[in-house]
N, C-alpha and C positions, 0 to 999 in steps of 0.2 A: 633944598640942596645945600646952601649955606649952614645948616647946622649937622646935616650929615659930614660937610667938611669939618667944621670946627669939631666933630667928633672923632673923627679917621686922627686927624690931625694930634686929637687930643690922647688919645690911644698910643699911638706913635710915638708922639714924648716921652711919654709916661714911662713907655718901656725901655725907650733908650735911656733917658736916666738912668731909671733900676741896671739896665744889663746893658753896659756899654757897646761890649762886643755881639751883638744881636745880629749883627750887618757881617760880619764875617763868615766864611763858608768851612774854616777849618771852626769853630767855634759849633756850625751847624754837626761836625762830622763826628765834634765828641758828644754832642749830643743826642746824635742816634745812635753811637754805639753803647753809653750807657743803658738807652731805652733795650737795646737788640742786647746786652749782655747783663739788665736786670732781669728781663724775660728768661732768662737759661740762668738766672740765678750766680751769677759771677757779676760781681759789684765790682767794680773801677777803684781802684785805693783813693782816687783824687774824688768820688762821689763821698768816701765815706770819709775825707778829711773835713768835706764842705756841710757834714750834717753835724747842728747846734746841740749842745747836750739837750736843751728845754726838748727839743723833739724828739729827742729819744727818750725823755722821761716820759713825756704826755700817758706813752704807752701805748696802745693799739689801736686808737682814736684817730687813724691816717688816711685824709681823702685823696682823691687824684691830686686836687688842687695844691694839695702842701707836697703830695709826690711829686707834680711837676714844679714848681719854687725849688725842689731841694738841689733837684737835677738841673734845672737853667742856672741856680747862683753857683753850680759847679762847672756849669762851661760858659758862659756868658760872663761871667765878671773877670 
């Protein structure tokens, strides 16, 4: 039980670090409408300020994983 805490716990950090704003609800609300408005294909201007050139070079090489990074450091920071 105690290293399940120091794990929750340590998860938790971690994220709020990275994305300060995690704990906010309008924070949550841009982030389902990018999700709801890359699915129809209409990209948010503020999604496509937040992406790094290096990821756009990479080139086609894109997992969920780095799709969801691109979209939380666009609503979450």
């Amino acid at each position: 039980m105690r290293y399940f805490l120091f794990l929750f716990s340590g998860v938790f950090i971690g994220l709020y670090l990275s994305w300060p704003g995690i704990l906010l609800s309008r924070n949550w609300k841009c982030f389902n409408e990018i999700i709801e408005k890359s699915a129809e294909d209409k990209i948010s201007f503020k999604a496509v300020l937040e992406v790094s050139p290096s990821y756009l070079i990479r080139g086609n090489n894109k997992n969920v994983t780095s799709k969801l990074r691109v979209v939380a450091d666009a609503c979450f920071r």
